[in-house]
Every structure is written in structure tokens, then in C-alpha cells.
C-alpha positions as CSV (number, residue, x, y, z in Angstrom):
1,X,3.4,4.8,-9.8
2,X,1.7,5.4,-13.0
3,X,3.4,7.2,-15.4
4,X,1.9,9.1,-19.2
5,X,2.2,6.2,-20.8
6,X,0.0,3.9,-18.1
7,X,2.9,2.1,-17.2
8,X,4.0,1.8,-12.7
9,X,7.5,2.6,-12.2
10,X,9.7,-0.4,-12.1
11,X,7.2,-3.8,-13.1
12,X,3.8,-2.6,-12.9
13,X,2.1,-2.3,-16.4
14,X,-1.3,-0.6,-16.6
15,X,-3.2,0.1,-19.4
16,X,-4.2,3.6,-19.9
17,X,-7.9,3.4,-18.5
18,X,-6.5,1.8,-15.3
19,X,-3.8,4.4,-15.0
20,X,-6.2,7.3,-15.5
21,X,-8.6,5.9,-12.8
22,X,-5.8,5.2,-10.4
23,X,-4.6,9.1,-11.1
24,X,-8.6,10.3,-9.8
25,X,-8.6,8.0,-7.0
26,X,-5.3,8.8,-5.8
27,X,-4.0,12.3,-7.1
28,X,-0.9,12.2,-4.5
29,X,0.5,8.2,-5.2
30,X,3.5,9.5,-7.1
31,X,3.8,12.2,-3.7
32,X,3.4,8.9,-1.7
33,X,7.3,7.8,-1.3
34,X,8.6,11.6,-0.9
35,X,6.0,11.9,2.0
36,X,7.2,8.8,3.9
37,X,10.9,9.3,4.1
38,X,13.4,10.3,6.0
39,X,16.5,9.3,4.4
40,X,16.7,10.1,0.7
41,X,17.5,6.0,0.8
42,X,14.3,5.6,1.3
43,X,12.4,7.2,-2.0
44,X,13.0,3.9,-3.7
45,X,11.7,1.8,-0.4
46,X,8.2,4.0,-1.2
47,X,8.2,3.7,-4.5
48,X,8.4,-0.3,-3.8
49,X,5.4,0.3,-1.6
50,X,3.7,2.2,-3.8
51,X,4.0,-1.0,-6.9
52,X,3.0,-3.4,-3.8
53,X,0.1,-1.7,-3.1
54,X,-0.9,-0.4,-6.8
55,X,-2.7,-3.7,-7.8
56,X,-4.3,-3.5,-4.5
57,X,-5.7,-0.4,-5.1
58,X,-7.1,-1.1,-8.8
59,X,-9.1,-3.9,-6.8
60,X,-10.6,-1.6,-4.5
61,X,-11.5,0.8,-7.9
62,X,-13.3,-2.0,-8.8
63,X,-15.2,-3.0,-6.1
64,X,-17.4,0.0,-6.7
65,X,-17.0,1.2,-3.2
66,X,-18.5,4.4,-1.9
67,X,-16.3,7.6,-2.0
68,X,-15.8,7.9,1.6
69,X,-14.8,4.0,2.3
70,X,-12.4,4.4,-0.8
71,X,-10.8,7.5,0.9
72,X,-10.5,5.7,4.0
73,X,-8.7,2.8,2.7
74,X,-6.3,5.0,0.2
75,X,-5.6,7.4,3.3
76,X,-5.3,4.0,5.7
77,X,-3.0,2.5,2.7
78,X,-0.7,5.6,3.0
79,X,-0.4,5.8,6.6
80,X,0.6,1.9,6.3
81,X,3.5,2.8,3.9
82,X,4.6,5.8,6.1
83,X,4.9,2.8,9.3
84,X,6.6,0.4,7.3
85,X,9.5,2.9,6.2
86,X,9.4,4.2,10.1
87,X,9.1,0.9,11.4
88,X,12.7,-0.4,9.1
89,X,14.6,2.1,11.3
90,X,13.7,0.2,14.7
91,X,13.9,-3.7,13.1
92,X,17.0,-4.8,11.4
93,X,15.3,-8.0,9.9
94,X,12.5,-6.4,8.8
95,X,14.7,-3.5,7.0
96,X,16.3,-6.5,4.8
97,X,13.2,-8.4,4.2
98,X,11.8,-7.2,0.9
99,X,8.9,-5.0,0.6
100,X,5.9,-7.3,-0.1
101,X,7.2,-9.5,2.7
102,X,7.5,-6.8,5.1
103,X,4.1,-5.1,4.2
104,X,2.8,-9.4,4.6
105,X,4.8,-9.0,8.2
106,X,3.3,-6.1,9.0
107,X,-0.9,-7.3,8.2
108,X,-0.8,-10.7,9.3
109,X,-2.9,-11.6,11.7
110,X,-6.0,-9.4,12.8
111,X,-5.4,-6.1,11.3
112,X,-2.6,-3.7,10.9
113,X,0.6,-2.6,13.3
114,X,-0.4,-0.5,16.5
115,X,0.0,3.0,14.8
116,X,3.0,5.8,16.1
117,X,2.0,8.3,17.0
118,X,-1.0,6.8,18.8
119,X,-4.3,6.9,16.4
120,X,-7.8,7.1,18.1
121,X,-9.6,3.5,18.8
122,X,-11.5,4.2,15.8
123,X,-9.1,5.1,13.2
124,X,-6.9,1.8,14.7
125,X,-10.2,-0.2,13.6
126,X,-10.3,1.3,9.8
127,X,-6.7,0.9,9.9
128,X,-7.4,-2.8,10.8
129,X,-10.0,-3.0,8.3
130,X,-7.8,-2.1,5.4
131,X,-5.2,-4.2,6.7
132,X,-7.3,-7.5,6.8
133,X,-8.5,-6.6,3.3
134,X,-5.2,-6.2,2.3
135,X,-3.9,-9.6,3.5
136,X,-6.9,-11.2,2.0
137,X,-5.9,-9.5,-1.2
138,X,-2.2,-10.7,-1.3
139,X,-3.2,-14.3,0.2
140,X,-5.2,-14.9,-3.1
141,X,-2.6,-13.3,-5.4
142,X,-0.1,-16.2,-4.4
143,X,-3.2,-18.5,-4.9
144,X,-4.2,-17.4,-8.1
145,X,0.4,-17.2,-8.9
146,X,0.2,-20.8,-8.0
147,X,-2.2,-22.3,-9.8
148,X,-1.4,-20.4,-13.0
């Protein structure tokens, strides 16, 4: 989460031009983590989500997507971070894998988890969508960590 001075809570740095365009793109992100839990334990989980999924987001800023498909994926991106924290509470191994690893547990594959409650067919595919994007995304960060 971005804070005045640019910088993500916790290891994220971002300049202040990335910052300010992550704040119009995403108003809510610092909301994000209060919004998923359901045990005050798990505000810092979120907030872990949140820095997984911040560099993530800058990317799809700079795609130059449409409004609408930017909207789709920040609201699919949020409903991703809301299963992960729900899903910890029915797997014991993936509540002690760390978060990057469990969000990679959680994409691999095809797409994203089979949304609770039940989403339309449609929303499931947009949820896929993101998903697959978002495994794409992290695939080539530990690519690009590697060959640095």
C-alpha cells in the first residue's frame, strides 16, 4: 500500500508518479486488507496481498488498458485476495505457505480458484482471465530475478 511519501508498506518502493497513479486506479487498495478479513490476524495477511499484487497492478497501468478491462481486473484482483484469506481457514498448508506462494497455488494452472459464494459462468471466466495474466506476470518476475 502506497503511502505520502510513494513508498508500499513493508518492501515495496514506488516513486511518487507510480504511487499517485496506483491511488486513481485503485482508490480503495489501502481498504483492501480491512475488507478481506475476519480475524484482526488477518490485516497483515492482506496487506501481504496487497505488496504481492502492487507490482502487478503497476503493469496492468501500463499496459494502457481500457477503463472497463482495468476495473475488471482490479475488482477480479480483490475478490482473489478476499479467497485467499477465506480459503487459509479451510487448508492448514496453505495458511503456512507464504503469501506469493499461496496466491502462485491458488493461479496455477488454467485460471483462478472456483469462486465461494458461487460467481456466474461469466465472472468465473474474467476471474480466470486475470488469474492467467497474473501467473504469467509472476512466472517472468522469477525469470527476469534469475537472470539478473
Amino acid at each position: 500500500m502506497a503511502n505520502s511519501s510513494g513508498s508500499v508498506q513493508g518492501a515495496i518502493s514506488l516513486d511518487p508518479q507510480h504511487a499517485l497513479r496506483l491511488r486513481q486506479a485503485v482508490p480503495d487498495l489501502d481498504d483492501w486488507p480491512r475488507s478481506w478479513h475476519v480475524d484482526p490476524a488477518d490485516i497483515p495477511v492482506g496487506q501481504q496481498i496487497v505488496q504481492a499484487l502492487t507490482p502487478f497492478l503497476l503493469q496492468l497501468l501500463d499496459q494502457g488498458l481500457a477503463k472497463v478491462t482495468l476495473r475488471r481486473h482490479r475488482d477480479n484482483l480483490w475478490a482473489l485476495g478476499g479467497e485467499l484469506i477465506r480459503l487459509r481457514y479451510d487448508d492448514d498448508a496453505l495458511a503456512r505457505k507464504n503469501v506469493l506462494a499461496a496466491l502462485r497455488q491458488l493461479i496455477e494452472g488454467d485460471g483462478g480458484p472456483l469462486m465461494w459464494p458461487r460467481i456466474s459462468e461469466p465472472e468465473q471466466d474474467s476471474m480466470d482471465a486475470t488469474c492467467r495474466k497474473l501467473n504469467r506476470f509472476l512466472r517472468e518476475s522469477v525469470a527476469r530475478k534469475a537472470t539478473d
